[in-house]
Every structure is written in structure tokens, then in C-alpha cells.
N, C-alpha and C positions, 0 to 999 in steps of 0.2 A: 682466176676463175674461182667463185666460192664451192662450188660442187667440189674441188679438189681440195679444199679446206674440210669439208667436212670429212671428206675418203680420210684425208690424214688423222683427222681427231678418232675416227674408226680404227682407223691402225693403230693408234697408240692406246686405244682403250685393249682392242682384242692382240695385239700384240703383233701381229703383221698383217698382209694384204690377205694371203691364203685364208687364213684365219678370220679373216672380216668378213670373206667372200664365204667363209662357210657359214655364218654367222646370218648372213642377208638371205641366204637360200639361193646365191646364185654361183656362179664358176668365175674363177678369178681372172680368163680373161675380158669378162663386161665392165669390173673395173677397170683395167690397165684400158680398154678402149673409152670408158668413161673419163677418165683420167688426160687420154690422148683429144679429147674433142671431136671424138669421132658416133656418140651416140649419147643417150641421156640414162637414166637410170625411170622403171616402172616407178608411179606412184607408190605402188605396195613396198617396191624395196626403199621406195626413200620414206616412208612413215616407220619404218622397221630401224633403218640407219637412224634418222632423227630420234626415235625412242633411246635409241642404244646410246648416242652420243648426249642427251639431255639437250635438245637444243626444237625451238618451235621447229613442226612441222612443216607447214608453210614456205619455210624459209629452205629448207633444203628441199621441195616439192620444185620452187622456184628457181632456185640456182639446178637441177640435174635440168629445166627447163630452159633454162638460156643455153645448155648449151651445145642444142639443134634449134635453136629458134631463130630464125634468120627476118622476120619481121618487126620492124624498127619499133610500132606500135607495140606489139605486142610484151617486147626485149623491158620496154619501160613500166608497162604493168609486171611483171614479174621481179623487176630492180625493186620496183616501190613494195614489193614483201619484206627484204630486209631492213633490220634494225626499227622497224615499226615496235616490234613487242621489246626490244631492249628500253626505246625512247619510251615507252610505256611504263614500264618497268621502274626506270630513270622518274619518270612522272610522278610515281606510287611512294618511290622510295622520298624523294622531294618531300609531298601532301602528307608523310606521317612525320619524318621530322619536323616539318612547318609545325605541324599541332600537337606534335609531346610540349615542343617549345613556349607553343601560346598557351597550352595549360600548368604547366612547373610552374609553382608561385615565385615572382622573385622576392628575393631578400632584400632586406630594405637597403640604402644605397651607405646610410649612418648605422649600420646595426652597434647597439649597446658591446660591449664586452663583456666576458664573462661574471669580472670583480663589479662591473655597475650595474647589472643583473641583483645579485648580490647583494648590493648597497641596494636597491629600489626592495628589493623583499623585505630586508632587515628596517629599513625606514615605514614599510608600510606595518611592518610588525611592530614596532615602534608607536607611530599613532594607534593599533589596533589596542596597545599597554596601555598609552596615557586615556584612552577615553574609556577604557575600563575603570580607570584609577579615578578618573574625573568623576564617571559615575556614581563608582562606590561612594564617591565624597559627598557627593551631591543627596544619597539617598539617606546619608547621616544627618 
């Protein structure tokens, strides 16, 4: 049962069950009966758990939902809340990697070395001497 996943991730934030039940505003045994699948938890207490543990609302609206919900139809709409905003999420994180990647220039596959780097500056510096030199000859 995910409602019971969430109670725990509750416990381990506030430190036990007492403490979580103080935390929701309610008395600790509608957990232990939430827990047992004997009732669900209000809307308000589970937007208050989901706040408290970071996790979508929806998702724990859903799971305190299934489990009193005894119609097949409806058990399925409430399945298909989870992992929606993770595979979302998963989506988001995908589409920004995809496009750092497609704008990083790449480097060329031959890049020069440092030393022929180097040699291309000092040779262009070279011709930039000799047509000086040419010059000046030329203008004598």
C-alpha cells in the first residue's frame, strides 16, 4: 500500500508515529487504523503529510484513497495518479540534457596541438616579416 509508504517517510522525517500524528493535527490512532486498512486519511491531512514529506499531493490524496475504495473503476483512476509527475519530471530532466548537449560546440574531431598552434602563429608572423620586408624593398 503506497499510503503506508508515505506514513513511514512521515515517521522518519518527524521521528516517530506520535510525533507525525501531532504534526498532521490528528491522534495517532487514525494512523495506526490507516496503516491497518481499516479507513483513509481527510484530504486536508494528506495535503499537510504530502507538504511535510515533499512529495506531489495528488499522489498521497490517491494512495489514502485506494485504501477504502472498493470500486475497480475507480481504484484505476486513482493508480494512474502515481508516478505521473516523477515520469514528468524524468521528461524535464531528459529535454534539458538533450539541449545543453545540442548547443556545447563540439571540438573539432583533428584539433591542432598546442606546439602547431604555435607553429601556425609564428609562420603567419613570419609571412606578416617577409611582406613587410618585401615592401620596404619595393618602396626603395
Amino acid at each position: 500500500m503506497e499510503i503506508n509508504r508515505f506514513i513511514e517517510m512521515g515517521v522518519a522525517k518527524t521521528g516517530s508515529q506520535k510525533a507525525l500524528a501531532k504534526a498532521l493535527d490528528i491522534d495517532v490512532t487514525v494512523l495506526s487504523a490507516v496503516k491497518a486498512g481499516r479507513r483513509g486519511l481527510s484530504n486536508v491531512v494528506c495535503i499537510k503529510l504530502a507538504d511535510l514529506i515533499k512529495v506531489e499531493r495528488i499522489e498521497v490524496i490517491a494512495a489514502s484513497d485506494l485504501v477504502t475504495e472498493k470500486d475497480e473503476e475507480k481504484r484505476k483512476v486513482f493508480e494512474s495518479c502515481f508516478g505521473k509527475t516523477s515520469r514528468a519530471a524524468s521528461l524535464g530532466a531528459l529535454a534539458l540534457i538533450s539541449s545543453i548537449l545540442t548547443f556545447v560546440p563540439n571540438s573539432p574531431t583533428h584539433a591542432a596541438s598546442s606546439s602547431e598552434y604555435v607553429n601556425n602563429i609564428n609562420y603567419k608572423q613570419l609571412i606578416v616579416d617577409q611582406s613587410r620586408v618585401c615592401g620596404a624593398a619595393s618602396d626603395i
